[in-house]
C-alpha atoms as one frame of an Amber mdcrd trajectory, in Angstrom:
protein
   0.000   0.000   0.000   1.968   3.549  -1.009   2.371   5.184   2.587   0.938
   8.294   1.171  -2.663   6.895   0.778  -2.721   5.344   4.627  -3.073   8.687
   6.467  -6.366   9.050   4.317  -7.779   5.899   4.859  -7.079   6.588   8.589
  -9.032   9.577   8.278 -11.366   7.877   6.647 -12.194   5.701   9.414 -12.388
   7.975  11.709 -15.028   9.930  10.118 -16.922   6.650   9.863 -16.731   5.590
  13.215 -17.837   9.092  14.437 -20.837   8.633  12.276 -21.322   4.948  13.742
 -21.322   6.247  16.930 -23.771   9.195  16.274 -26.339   6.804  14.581 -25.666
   4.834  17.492 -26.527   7.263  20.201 -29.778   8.724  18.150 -30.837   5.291
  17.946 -30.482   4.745  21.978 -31.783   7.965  22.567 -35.331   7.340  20.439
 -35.046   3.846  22.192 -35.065   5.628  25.241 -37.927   8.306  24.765 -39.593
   5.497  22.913 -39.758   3.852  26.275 -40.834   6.595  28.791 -44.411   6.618
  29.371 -47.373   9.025  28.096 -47.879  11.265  30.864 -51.202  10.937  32.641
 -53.017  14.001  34.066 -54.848  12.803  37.199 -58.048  15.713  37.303 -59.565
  15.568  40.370 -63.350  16.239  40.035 -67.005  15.888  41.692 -69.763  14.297
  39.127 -73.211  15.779  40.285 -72.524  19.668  38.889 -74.514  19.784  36.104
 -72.963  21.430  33.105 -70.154  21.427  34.313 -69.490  17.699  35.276 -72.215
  14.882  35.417 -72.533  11.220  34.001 -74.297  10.725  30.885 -75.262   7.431
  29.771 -72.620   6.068  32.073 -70.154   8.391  30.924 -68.695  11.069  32.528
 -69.650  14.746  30.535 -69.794  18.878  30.608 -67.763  21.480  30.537 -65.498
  20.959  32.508 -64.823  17.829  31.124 -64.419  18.878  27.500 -61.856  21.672
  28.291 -59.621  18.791  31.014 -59.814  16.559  28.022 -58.477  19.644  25.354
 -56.444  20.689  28.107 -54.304  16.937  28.052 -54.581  16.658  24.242 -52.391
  20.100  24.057 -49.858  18.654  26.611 -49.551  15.347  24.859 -50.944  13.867
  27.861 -53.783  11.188  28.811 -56.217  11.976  31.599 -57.595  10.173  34.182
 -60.571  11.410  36.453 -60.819  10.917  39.798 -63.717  11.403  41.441 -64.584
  12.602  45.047 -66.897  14.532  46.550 -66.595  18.435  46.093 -64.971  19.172
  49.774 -62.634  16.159  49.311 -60.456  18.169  46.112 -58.422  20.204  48.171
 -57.116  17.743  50.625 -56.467  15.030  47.717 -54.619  17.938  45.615 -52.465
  18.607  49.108 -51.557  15.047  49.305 -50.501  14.641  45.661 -53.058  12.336
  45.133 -54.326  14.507  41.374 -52.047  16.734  39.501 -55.065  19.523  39.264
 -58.994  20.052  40.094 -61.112  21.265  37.872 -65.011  21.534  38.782 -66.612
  24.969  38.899 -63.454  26.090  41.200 -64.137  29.752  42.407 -60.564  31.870
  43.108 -60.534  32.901  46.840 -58.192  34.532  48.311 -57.859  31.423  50.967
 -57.355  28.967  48.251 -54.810  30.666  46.570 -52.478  30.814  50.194 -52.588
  27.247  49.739 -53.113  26.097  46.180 -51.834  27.384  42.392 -54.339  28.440
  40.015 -54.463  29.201  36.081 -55.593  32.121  34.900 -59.852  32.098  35.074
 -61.522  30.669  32.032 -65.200  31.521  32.938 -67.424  34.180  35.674 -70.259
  34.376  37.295 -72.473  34.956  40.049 -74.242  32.934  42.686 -77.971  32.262
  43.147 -80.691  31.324  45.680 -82.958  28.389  44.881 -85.945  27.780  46.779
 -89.741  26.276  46.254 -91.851  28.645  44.277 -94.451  28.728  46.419 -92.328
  29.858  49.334 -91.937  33.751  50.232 -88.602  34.107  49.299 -88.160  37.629
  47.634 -85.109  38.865  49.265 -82.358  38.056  51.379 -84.163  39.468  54.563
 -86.553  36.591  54.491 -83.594  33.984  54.988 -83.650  35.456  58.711 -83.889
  32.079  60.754 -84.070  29.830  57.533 -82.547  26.220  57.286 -79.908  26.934
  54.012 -78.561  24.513  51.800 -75.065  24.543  50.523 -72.265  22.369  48.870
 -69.720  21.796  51.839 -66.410  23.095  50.779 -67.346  25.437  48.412 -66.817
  29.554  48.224 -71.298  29.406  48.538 -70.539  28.131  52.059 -68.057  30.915
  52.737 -70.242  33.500  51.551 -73.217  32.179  53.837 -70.621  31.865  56.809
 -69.511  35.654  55.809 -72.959  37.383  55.800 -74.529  35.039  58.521 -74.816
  38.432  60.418 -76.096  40.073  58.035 -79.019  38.053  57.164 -79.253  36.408
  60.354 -79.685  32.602  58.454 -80.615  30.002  60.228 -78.494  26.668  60.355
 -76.565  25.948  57.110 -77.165  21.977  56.448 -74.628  20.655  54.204 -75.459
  19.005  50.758 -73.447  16.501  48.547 -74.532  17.978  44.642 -77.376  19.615
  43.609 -79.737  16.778  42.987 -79.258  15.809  46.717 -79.883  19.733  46.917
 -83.425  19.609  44.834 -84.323  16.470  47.200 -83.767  18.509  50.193 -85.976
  21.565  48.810 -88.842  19.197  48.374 -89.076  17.229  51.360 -88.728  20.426
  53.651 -85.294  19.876  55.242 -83.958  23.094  54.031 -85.399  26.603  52.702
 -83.360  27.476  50.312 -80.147  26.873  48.366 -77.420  28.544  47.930 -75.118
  27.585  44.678 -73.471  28.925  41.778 -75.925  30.511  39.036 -75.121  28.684
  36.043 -75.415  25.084  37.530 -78.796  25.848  39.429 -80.621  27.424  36.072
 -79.099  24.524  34.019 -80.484  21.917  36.792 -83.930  23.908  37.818 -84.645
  24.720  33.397 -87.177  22.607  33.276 -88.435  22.495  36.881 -91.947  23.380
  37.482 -92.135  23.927  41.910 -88.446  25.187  41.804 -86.982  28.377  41.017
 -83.663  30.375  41.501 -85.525  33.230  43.352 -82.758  35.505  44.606 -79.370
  36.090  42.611 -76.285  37.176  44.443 -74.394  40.306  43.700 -71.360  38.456
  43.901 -68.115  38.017  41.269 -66.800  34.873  40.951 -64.137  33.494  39.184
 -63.554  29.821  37.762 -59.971  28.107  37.334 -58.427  24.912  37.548 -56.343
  24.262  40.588 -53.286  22.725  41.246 -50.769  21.854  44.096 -48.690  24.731
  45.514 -45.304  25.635  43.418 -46.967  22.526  40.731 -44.044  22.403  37.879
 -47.103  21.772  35.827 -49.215  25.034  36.251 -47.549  27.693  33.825 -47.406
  24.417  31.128 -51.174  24.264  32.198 -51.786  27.785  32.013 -50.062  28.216
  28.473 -52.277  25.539  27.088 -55.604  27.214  28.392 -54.225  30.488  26.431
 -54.292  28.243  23.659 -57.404  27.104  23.397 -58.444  30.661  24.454 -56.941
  32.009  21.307 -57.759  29.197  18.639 -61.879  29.017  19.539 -61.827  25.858
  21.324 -63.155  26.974  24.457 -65.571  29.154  22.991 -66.842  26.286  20.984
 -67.284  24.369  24.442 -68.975  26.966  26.022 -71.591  27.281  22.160 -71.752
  23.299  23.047 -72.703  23.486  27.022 -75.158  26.833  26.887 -76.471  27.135
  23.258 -74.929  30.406  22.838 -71.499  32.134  22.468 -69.505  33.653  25.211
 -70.509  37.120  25.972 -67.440  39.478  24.270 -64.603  40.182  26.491 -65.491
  37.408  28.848 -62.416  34.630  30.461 -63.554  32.196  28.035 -61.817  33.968
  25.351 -59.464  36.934  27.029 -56.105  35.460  27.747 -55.832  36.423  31.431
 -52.897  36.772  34.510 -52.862  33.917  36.719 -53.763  35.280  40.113
């Protein structure tokens, strides 16, 4: 072999093993991401809040449902709900047992001391449902009334805040609003106290029951997660998303016949809080 050709050959080889060992190391490295597992969102959630999460021919539905599921989709992710009663979300998102809860979940200023929260993606108000016969016409007439309220929730807080005010009698604990409805009719409470757009969807076609009394109130929904969560802002960027591109408006067209009132959270990329 002339002498003059084996420096090239060397050289040669060298640039072939470097490209062995590249093809190598892609190879082990989509071995390697072929091998981690999807990532599962664990959604904590409570199933009797009708639109916003209820079953449906065995399946669980609503709003809140739709945007958990678009919510995974954009991360890539699967999701798995896990349900509990209402009161039960907080302690289970403490204890790391879901990555986030998303049913109907009003912004307080207590919550977010102890919880991480997206920016809000819808507002309301809250209501008072009672019999239609009764003589509930203002808040005044609570005074010594049995009220009915989801444990947990910010419509307990607000009854425990203006208790004084109103002077209401004792506040008896219910477990979703068909328990609620249940309650109304057999007499064991006066009145209800819950967020407006789940009692009007669930008393619509009601005959003896009525939201008679709504609440001056300004409340805020958004999906919680566990303090300091390395998922939040990844959440938070995806709900922007589907802010921007229509697909929460479209949920919101699907859940209450009509489109999101101009300016609203449903389509206004917000601050988190």
């Amino acid at each position: 072999m002339n002498v003059a050709v084996r420096p090239l050959l060397r050289a040669v080889g060298l640039v072939v093993a470097s490209l062995a060992i590249a093809v190598l190391a892609t190879l082990a490295s989509v071995r390697a991401q072929a091998a981690e597992p999807r990532m599962t969102l664990r959604v904590g959630t409570f199933a009797d809040n009708r639109p916003w999460e209820f079953h449906e021919n065995g399946r669980l539905s609503g709003f809140d449902v739709d945007l958990a599921k678009a919510l995974a989709a954009r991360l890539d992710a699967d999701v798995n709900f896990v349900e509990m009663p209402f009161a039960q979300l907080f302690a289970a998102l403490a204890e790391g047992r879901i990555d986030a809860a998303i049913c109907s979940i009003t912004i307080t200023p207590e919550r977010r001391r102890q919880f991480d929260f997206t920016q809000p993606y819808y507002q309301t108000s809250q209501g008072v449902a009672a019999m239609k016969h009764s003589r509930l016409r203002a808040m005044e007439d609570l005074a010594g009334r049995r009220v009915g309220t989801e444990a947990g929730s910010s419509n307990e807080q607000w009854l425990a805040q203006n208790r004084a005010r109103y002077g209401f009698g004792p506040v008896v604990p219910s477990e979703g609003l068909d328990a609620a409805v249940r309650q109304l009719r057999a007499g064991e409470i006066d009145a209800y106290v819950g967020d407006l757009p789940a009692l009007l969807y669930r008393l619509l076609k009601q005959t003896d029951l009525a939201v008679m009394i709504r609440l001056p109130t300004d409340d805020q929904y958004a999906i919680a997660l566990p303090l300091n969560s390395p998922l939040t802002p990844r959440v938070d960027a995806a709900l922007s998303e589907l802010k921007r591109d229509g697909t929460l408006a479209a949920i919101h067209q699907r859940w209450f016949g009509m489109k999101p009132e101009p300016n609203s959270p449903v389509t206004t990329v917000l601050p988190r809080p």
